[in-house]
N, C-alpha and C positions, 0 to 999 in steps of 0.2 A: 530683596526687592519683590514686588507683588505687582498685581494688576487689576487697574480699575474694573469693574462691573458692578454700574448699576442702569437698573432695569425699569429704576419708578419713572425717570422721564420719559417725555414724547423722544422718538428715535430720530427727528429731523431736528429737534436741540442739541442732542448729544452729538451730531456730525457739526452743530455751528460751533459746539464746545471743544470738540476736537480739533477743525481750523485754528480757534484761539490758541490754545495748548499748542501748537504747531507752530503759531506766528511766533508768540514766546520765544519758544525755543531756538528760532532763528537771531533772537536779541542775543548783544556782546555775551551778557553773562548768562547764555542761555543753558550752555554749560555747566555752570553750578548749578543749576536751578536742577536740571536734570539728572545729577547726583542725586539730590535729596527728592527726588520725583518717584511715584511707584509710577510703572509702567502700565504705557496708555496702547491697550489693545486698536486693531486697525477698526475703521468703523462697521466694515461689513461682518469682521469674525466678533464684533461685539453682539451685533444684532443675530446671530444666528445662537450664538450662546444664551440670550437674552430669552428668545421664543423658544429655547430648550428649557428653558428654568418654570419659564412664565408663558405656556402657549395661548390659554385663553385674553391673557392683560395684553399678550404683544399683537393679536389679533385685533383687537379693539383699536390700538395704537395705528396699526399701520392701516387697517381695511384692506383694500383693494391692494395694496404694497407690499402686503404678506407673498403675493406671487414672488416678488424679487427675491423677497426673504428666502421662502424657500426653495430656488431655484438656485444662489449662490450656496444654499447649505450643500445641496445634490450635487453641485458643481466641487464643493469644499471635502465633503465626500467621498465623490469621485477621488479627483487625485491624493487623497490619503491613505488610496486603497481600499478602501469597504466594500466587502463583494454585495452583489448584486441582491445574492438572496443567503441564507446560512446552507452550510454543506454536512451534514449530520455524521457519517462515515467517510473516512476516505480509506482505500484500501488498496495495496502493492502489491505484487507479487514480481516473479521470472517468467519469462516465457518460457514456457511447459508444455510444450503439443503434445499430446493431445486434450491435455487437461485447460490450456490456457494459454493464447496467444497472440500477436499482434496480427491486424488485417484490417488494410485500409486506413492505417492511422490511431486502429481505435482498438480495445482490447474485446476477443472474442474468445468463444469454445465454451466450452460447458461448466466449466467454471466460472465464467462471468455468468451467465444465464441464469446459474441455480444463486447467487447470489444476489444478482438483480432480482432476478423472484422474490428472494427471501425481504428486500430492502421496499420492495412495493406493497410486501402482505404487510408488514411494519411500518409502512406510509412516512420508510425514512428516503431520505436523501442523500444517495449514496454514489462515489465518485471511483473509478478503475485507471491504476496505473501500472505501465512494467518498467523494472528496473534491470540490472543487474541483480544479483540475490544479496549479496554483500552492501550492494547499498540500498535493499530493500530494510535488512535488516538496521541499519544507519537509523534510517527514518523512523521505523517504528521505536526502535529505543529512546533518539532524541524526540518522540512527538511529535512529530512532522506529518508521522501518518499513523493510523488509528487502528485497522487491519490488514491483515492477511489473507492472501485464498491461496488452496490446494496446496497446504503444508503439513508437513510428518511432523509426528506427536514425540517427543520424548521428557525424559526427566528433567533437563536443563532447560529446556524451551516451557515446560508446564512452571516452571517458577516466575515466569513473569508472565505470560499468557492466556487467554483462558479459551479454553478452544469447545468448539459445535458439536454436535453428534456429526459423525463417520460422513462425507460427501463421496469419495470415491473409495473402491476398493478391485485394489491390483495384486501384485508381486512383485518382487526381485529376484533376479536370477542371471545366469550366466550368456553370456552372446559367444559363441565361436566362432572361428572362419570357416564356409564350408570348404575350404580343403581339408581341412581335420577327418581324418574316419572315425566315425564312432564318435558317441556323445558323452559326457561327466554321467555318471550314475549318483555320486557322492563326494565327500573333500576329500575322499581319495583317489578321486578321480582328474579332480585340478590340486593335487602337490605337486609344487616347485611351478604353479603357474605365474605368470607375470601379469597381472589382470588392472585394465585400466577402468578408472572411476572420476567419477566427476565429484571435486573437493573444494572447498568443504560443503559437505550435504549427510543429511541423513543418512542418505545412501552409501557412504564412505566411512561413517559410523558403523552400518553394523558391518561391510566387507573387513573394516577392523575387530573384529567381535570375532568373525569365521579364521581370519588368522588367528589370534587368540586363540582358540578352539581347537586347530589343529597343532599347536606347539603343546598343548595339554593332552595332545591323543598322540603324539609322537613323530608326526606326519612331517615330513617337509611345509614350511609354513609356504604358501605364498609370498607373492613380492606385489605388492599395490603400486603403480600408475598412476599419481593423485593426475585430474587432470583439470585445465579449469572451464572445460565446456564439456557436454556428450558430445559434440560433435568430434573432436581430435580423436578422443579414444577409439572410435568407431573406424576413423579413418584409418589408423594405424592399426585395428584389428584386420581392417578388412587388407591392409597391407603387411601381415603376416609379421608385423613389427612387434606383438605383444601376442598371449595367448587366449584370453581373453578379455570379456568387459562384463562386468557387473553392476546392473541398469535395472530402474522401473521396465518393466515388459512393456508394457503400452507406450511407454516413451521411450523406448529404444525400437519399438518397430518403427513407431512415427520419423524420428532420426534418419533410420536406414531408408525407407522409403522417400521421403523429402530430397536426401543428396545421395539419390542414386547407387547406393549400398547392398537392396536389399536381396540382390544375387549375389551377394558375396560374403553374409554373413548368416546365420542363422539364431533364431534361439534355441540352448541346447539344455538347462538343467534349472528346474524350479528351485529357489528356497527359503525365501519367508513371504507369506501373503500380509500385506500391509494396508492401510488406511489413509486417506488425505480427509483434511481437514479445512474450514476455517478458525479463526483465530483474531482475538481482540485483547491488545494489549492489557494489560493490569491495572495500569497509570491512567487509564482514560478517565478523562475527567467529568464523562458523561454517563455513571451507571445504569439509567434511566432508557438509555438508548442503545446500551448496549446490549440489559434484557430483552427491550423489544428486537431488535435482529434477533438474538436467537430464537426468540420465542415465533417470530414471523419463519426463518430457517424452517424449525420445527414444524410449523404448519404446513409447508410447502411439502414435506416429508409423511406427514401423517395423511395428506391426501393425495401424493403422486404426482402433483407435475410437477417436484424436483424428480423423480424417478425417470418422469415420460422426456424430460431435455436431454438427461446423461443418455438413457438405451438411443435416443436419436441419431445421439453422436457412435453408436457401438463402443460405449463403456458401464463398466458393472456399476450401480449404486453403490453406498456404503452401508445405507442403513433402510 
Protein backbone atom coordinates (compact mmCIF):
# COMPACT_ATOMS: atom_id res chain seq x y z
CA UNK A 1 0.00 0.00 0.00
CA UNK A 2 1.01 3.69 -0.48
CA UNK A 3 -0.41 7.06 0.03
CA UNK A 4 -2.04 9.67 -1.83
CA UNK A 5 -0.16 13.10 -2.24
CA UNK A 6 -1.20 15.28 -4.46
CA UNK A 7 -0.45 18.84 -4.35
CA UNK A 8 -1.70 20.32 -7.83
CA UNK A 9 -5.33 21.01 -6.31
CA UNK A 10 -6.88 23.88 -4.27
CA UNK A 11 -6.35 22.27 -0.45
CA UNK A 12 -10.26 23.04 0.34
CA UNK A 13 -11.03 20.43 -2.71
CA UNK A 14 -8.82 17.79 -1.47
CA UNK A 15 -10.77 18.08 2.22
CA UNK A 16 -14.41 17.84 0.04
CA UNK A 17 -12.39 14.81 -1.60
CA UNK A 18 -11.57 13.43 1.32
CA UNK A 19 -15.18 13.57 3.07
CA UNK A 20 -16.18 11.64 -0.26
CA UNK A 21 -13.49 8.84 0.08
CA UNK A 22 -14.88 8.72 3.82
CA UNK A 23 -18.56 8.54 3.06
CA UNK A 24 -17.45 5.55 0.72
CA UNK A 25 -16.09 3.83 2.78
CA UNK A 26 -18.77 3.81 5.16
CA UNK A 27 -20.84 1.92 2.27
CA UNK A 28 -21.66 -2.04 2.75
CA UNK A 29 -18.75 -2.83 0.40
CA UNK A 30 -16.63 -0.26 1.65
CA UNK A 31 -14.55 -2.70 2.72
CA UNK A 32 -13.32 -4.09 -0.35
CA UNK A 33 -13.15 -1.04 -1.88
CA UNK A 34 -10.52 -0.34 0.82
CA UNK A 35 -8.46 -3.41 0.11
CA UNK A 36 -7.63 -2.17 -3.15
CA UNK A 37 -7.53 1.62 -1.99
CA UNK A 38 -3.90 3.24 -1.47
CA UNK A 39 -4.11 5.01 1.70
CA UNK A 40 -5.53 8.42 2.05
CA UNK A 41 -3.33 10.47 4.42
CA UNK A 42 -5.52 12.77 7.20
CA UNK A 43 -6.23 16.19 5.47
CA UNK A 44 -4.03 18.31 7.76
CA UNK A 45 -0.63 15.83 7.59
CA UNK A 46 -1.58 16.14 3.68
CA UNK A 47 -1.31 19.75 3.74
CA UNK A 48 1.73 20.22 5.84
CA UNK A 49 3.48 17.71 3.51
CA UNK A 50 2.18 19.47 0.67
CA UNK A 51 3.77 23.06 1.54
CA UNK A 52 7.02 20.97 2.40
CA UNK A 53 7.14 19.86 -1.34
CA UNK A 54 5.70 22.85 -2.84
CA UNK A 55 6.12 26.16 -0.34
CA UNK A 56 5.62 28.78 -2.87
CA UNK A 57 2.38 26.98 -4.93
CA UNK A 58 0.90 26.01 -1.43
CA UNK A 59 1.15 29.72 -0.45
CA UNK A 60 -0.60 30.97 -3.32
CA UNK A 61 -3.34 28.12 -2.61
CA UNK A 62 -4.10 28.96 0.68
CA UNK A 63 -3.06 33.01 1.40
CA UNK A 64 -3.92 34.00 4.52
CA UNK A 65 -4.57 29.97 5.62
CA UNK A 66 -0.99 29.30 5.23
CA UNK A 67 -1.14 30.60 9.14
CA UNK A 68 -3.05 27.23 10.04
CA UNK A 69 -0.80 25.59 7.81
CA UNK A 70 1.99 26.33 9.54
CA UNK A 71 0.91 26.34 12.92
CA UNK A 72 -0.46 22.57 12.71
CA UNK A 73 3.16 21.75 11.14
CA UNK A 74 4.80 23.39 14.50
CA UNK A 75 2.25 21.78 16.45
CA UNK A 76 3.01 18.21 14.33
CA UNK A 77 6.56 18.97 15.11
CA UNK A 78 6.25 19.54 18.34
CA UNK A 79 4.93 16.21 19.58
CA UNK A 80 7.29 14.24 17.20
CA UNK A 81 9.79 15.47 19.14
CA UNK A 82 11.98 18.03 17.17
CA UNK A 83 13.96 19.99 19.20
CA UNK A 84 13.64 23.44 19.34
CA UNK A 85 16.95 24.48 17.76
CA UNK A 86 20.09 21.70 16.80
CA UNK A 87 22.51 20.79 19.60
CA UNK A 88 26.13 20.55 17.99
CA UNK A 89 28.14 18.69 20.95
CA UNK A 90 26.73 16.96 23.62
CA UNK A 91 29.25 16.10 26.24
CA UNK A 92 29.26 13.56 29.66
CA UNK A 93 31.51 13.07 31.95
CA UNK A 94 31.55 11.86 36.31
CA UNK A 95 31.67 14.06 38.73
CA UNK A 96 35.25 14.86 39.52
CA UNK A 97 35.71 17.66 42.00
CA UNK A 98 37.76 19.45 41.56
CA UNK A 99 37.97 19.04 37.98
CA UNK A 100 33.94 18.87 37.39
CA UNK A 101 31.00 18.72 39.19
CA UNK A 102 27.25 19.12 39.91
CA UNK A 103 25.90 22.49 41.60
CA UNK A 104 22.53 23.66 41.55
CA UNK A 105 21.25 21.24 39.09
CA UNK A 106 23.59 22.16 36.56
CA UNK A 107 27.30 20.90 35.86
CA UNK A 108 30.11 23.25 37.18
CA UNK A 109 34.08 23.63 37.77
CA UNK A 110 36.62 24.35 35.59
CA UNK A 111 36.16 21.87 33.32
CA UNK A 112 32.86 22.81 32.16
CA UNK A 113 34.12 26.51 31.82
CA UNK A 114 37.22 25.69 29.77
CA UNK A 115 34.96 23.90 27.50
CA UNK A 116 32.15 26.18 27.48
CA UNK A 117 34.96 28.67 26.39
CA UNK A 118 36.17 26.53 23.85
CA UNK A 119 32.34 25.81 22.34
CA UNK A 120 31.68 29.75 22.23
CA UNK A 121 35.15 30.63 20.45
CA UNK A 122 33.73 27.81 17.96
CA UNK A 123 30.11 29.36 17.88
CA UNK A 124 29.05 25.82 18.60
CA UNK A 125 26.30 24.59 20.58
CA UNK A 126 27.31 22.63 23.15
CA UNK A 127 25.37 20.85 26.04
CA UNK A 128 26.97 19.33 29.82
CA UNK A 129 25.88 16.21 31.39
CA UNK A 130 27.14 13.86 34.62
CA UNK A 131 26.79 10.39 34.68
CA UNK A 132 27.96 7.58 36.42
CA UNK A 133 31.48 6.91 34.46
CA UNK A 134 30.27 3.43 33.18
CA UNK A 135 27.31 4.85 31.79
CA UNK A 136 29.09 7.82 30.49
CA UNK A 137 30.99 5.51 28.55
CA UNK A 138 27.54 3.69 27.47
CA UNK A 139 26.63 6.77 25.76
CA UNK A 140 29.47 7.72 24.13
CA UNK A 141 29.98 4.23 22.41
CA UNK A 142 26.24 3.86 21.49
CA UNK A 143 26.12 7.68 20.09
CA UNK A 144 24.09 9.05 22.39
CA UNK A 145 26.73 11.36 23.35
CA UNK A 146 29.43 12.92 21.37
CA UNK A 147 32.13 14.10 24.14
CA UNK A 148 33.91 13.71 26.88
CA UNK A 149 35.71 16.27 29.52
CA UNK A 150 38.55 15.76 32.01
CA UNK A 151 39.59 12.26 30.78
CA UNK A 152 42.97 10.20 30.88
CA UNK A 153 44.53 9.35 27.82
CA UNK A 154 45.58 5.92 27.03
CA UNK A 155 46.20 3.33 24.32
CA UNK A 156 42.69 1.61 24.42
CA UNK A 157 40.80 4.70 24.83
CA UNK A 158 43.01 6.62 21.63
CA UNK A 159 41.50 3.92 19.43
CA UNK A 160 38.16 5.22 19.23
CA UNK A 161 38.65 8.81 20.44
CA UNK A 162 40.34 11.63 19.58
CA UNK A 163 41.24 13.76 22.24
CA UNK A 164 42.51 18.03 22.73
CA UNK A 165 45.75 19.09 23.78
CA UNK A 166 46.38 18.59 27.81
CA UNK A 167 43.34 20.61 29.90
CA UNK A 168 44.64 19.72 33.36
CA UNK A 169 47.71 18.61 34.86
CA UNK A 170 48.03 16.74 38.32
CA UNK A 171 49.48 13.53 39.73
CA UNK A 172 48.92 10.29 41.36
CA UNK A 173 49.96 9.30 44.35
CA UNK A 174 49.51 7.57 47.52
CA UNK A 175 46.99 8.79 50.58
CA UNK A 176 47.81 7.43 54.15
CA UNK A 177 46.31 7.63 57.55
CA UNK A 178 47.92 10.05 59.67
CA UNK A 179 48.37 7.62 62.25
CA UNK A 180 51.02 6.06 60.13
CA UNK A 181 54.79 7.41 61.10
CA UNK A 182 56.76 8.20 58.43
CA UNK A 183 55.82 8.42 54.82
CA UNK A 184 56.52 5.84 51.40
CA UNK A 185 59.75 7.07 49.97
CA UNK A 186 59.38 4.35 47.08
CA UNK A 187 57.47 0.76 46.19
CA UNK A 188 59.39 -0.31 48.80
CA UNK A 189 58.03 1.58 50.98
CA UNK A 190 54.27 0.40 50.25
CA UNK A 191 55.20 -3.76 50.00
CA UNK A 192 52.47 -5.81 51.09
CA UNK A 193 50.21 -2.72 51.20
CA UNK A 194 46.56 -3.07 50.79
CA UNK A 195 45.79 0.03 48.72
CA UNK A 196 42.25 1.03 47.80
CA UNK A 197 41.44 2.62 44.18
CA UNK A 198 38.60 3.64 42.42
CA UNK A 199 37.82 0.80 39.44
CA UNK A 200 37.48 0.80 36.72
CA UNK A 201 39.54 4.07 36.01
CA UNK A 202 42.70 5.01 34.61
CA UNK A 203 43.66 5.28 37.73
CA UNK A 204 43.39 1.55 38.69
CA UNK A 205 45.18 1.04 35.33
CA UNK A 206 48.46 2.16 36.15
CA UNK A 207 48.12 1.20 40.27
CA UNK A 208 48.09 -2.27 38.23
CA UNK A 209 51.27 -1.38 36.41
CA UNK A 210 53.03 -0.45 40.04
CA UNK A 211 52.04 -4.03 41.19
CA UNK A 212 53.43 -5.34 37.94
CA UNK A 213 56.57 -3.60 38.67
CA UNK A 214 57.19 -4.65 41.99
CA UNK A 215 56.69 -8.62 41.25
CA UNK A 216 59.51 -7.86 38.43
CA UNK A 217 61.84 -6.15 41.33
CA UNK A 218 61.11 -8.88 43.93
CA UNK A 219 59.13 -6.89 46.20
CA UNK A 220 56.10 -8.00 47.92
CA UNK A 221 53.40 -7.01 45.35
CA UNK A 222 50.52 -5.00 46.80
CA UNK A 223 46.93 -6.11 47.12
CA UNK A 224 44.59 -3.52 45.20
CA UNK A 225 40.97 -2.44 46.75
CA UNK A 226 39.15 -2.12 43.54
CA UNK A 227 36.55 0.20 44.73
CA UNK A 228 33.50 1.77 43.02
CA UNK A 229 33.65 5.29 44.21
CA UNK A 230 36.78 7.56 45.84
CA UNK A 231 34.75 8.21 48.46
CA UNK A 232 34.63 4.31 50.38
CA UNK A 233 38.25 4.00 49.72
CA UNK A 234 39.01 7.13 51.71
CA UNK A 235 36.51 6.15 54.32
CA UNK A 236 38.04 2.98 54.96
CA UNK A 237 41.64 4.50 54.87
CA UNK A 238 40.77 6.89 57.11
CA UNK A 239 39.40 3.87 59.21
CA UNK A 240 42.56 2.10 59.30
CA UNK A 241 40.66 -0.71 57.40
CA UNK A 242 43.22 -0.55 54.33
CA UNK A 243 46.70 0.87 54.08
CA UNK A 244 46.48 2.99 51.71
CA UNK A 245 44.63 4.84 48.50
CA UNK A 246 46.00 5.70 45.38
CA UNK A 247 44.11 8.85 43.78
CA UNK A 248 44.41 11.82 41.45
CA UNK A 249 45.99 14.38 44.22
CA UNK A 250 43.68 17.12 43.63
CA UNK A 251 40.77 14.77 43.80
CA UNK A 252 41.55 12.99 46.63
CA UNK A 253 42.13 16.29 48.57
CA UNK A 254 38.81 17.50 47.33
CA UNK A 255 37.15 13.98 48.69
CA UNK A 256 38.78 14.42 52.08
CA UNK A 257 37.85 17.75 52.49
CA UNK A 258 34.13 17.71 51.32
CA UNK A 259 33.38 14.52 53.85
CA UNK A 260 35.23 15.60 56.70
CA UNK A 261 38.40 13.35 56.32
CA UNK A 262 40.91 15.66 55.80
CA UNK A 263 42.51 15.32 59.52
CA UNK A 264 42.61 12.02 59.06
CA UNK A 265 44.32 11.35 56.06
CA UNK A 266 47.15 12.82 54.39
CA UNK A 267 48.97 12.75 51.23
CA UNK A 268 52.07 10.87 51.66
CA UNK A 269 54.13 9.72 48.27
CA UNK A 270 54.18 11.37 44.56
CA UNK A 271 54.27 8.98 41.46
CA UNK A 272 53.15 9.71 38.09
CA UNK A 273 52.26 13.32 37.05
CA UNK A 274 49.40 12.94 34.49
CA UNK A 275 47.13 14.95 32.05
CA UNK A 276 43.25 15.38 31.62
CA UNK A 277 41.82 15.82 28.58
CA UNK A 278 38.80 16.36 26.40
CA UNK A 279 37.68 13.93 23.99
CA UNK A 280 35.50 13.36 20.89
CA UNK A 281 34.40 10.16 19.86
CA UNK A 282 35.75 8.77 16.27
CA UNK A 283 32.17 7.78 15.01
CA UNK A 284 30.97 11.39 15.16
CA UNK A 285 29.23 12.05 12.40
CA UNK A 286 30.11 15.59 12.34
CA UNK A 287 33.87 16.19 11.40
CA UNK A 288 33.30 19.57 10.62
CA UNK A 289 32.44 20.28 14.08
CA UNK A 290 34.49 18.50 15.61
CA UNK A 291 37.58 20.48 14.01
CA UNK A 292 36.11 23.57 15.06
CA UNK A 293 35.96 22.69 18.92
CA UNK A 294 39.31 21.79 18.97
CA UNK A 295 40.51 24.36 17.10
CA UNK A 296 38.21 27.01 19.18
CA UNK A 297 39.92 24.65 22.51
CA UNK A 298 43.01 25.78 20.99
CA UNK A 299 42.46 29.31 20.87
CA UNK A 300 41.23 29.65 24.22
CA UNK A 301 44.70 28.02 25.18
CA UNK A 302 46.99 30.17 22.91
CA UNK A 303 45.52 33.23 24.47
CA UNK A 304 44.96 32.35 28.20
CA UNK A 305 41.56 32.52 29.43
CA UNK A 306 41.54 28.75 29.28
CA UNK A 307 44.70 29.14 31.70
CA UNK A 308 42.98 32.40 33.66
CA UNK A 309 39.37 29.80 34.64
CA UNK A 310 41.65 26.65 35.64
CA UNK A 311 44.57 29.03 38.10
CA UNK A 312 40.97 30.54 39.50
CA UNK A 313 39.89 27.44 40.54
CA UNK A 314 43.67 26.63 42.16
CA UNK A 315 44.56 24.08 39.58
CA UNK A 316 47.60 23.57 37.22
CA UNK A 317 46.82 24.07 33.30
CA UNK A 318 47.82 21.33 31.03
CA UNK A 319 49.27 22.99 28.39
Amino acid sequence: MGHDLDCSEDPQDRKKDQRHRDAQKAAPDGLAKRRNARVSLPWFLREVLCMLRSPQHHWKLWGKGMVRVTTIAAILLSCLGAPASAQDLRFVTLDFAPFIYGEDQKVAGPGRDVIAAACEAADLDCSYDIFPWRRAQELMREGKADGMMVIGRNSEREEWLDFSPPLFRTEYGFFVSEGRSGDPQDLAGIAGFKVGVFAPSNTAVQLEGLRDRMIAEGLEPLEIDARPDDVSGFRKLAADRIDAVYSNRDRGRKVLVDNGLAEDVRYAMSDKEILYFAAIRKSFEKPEVSRRFFEGLSEIFADGRASEIIMAYELEPGS
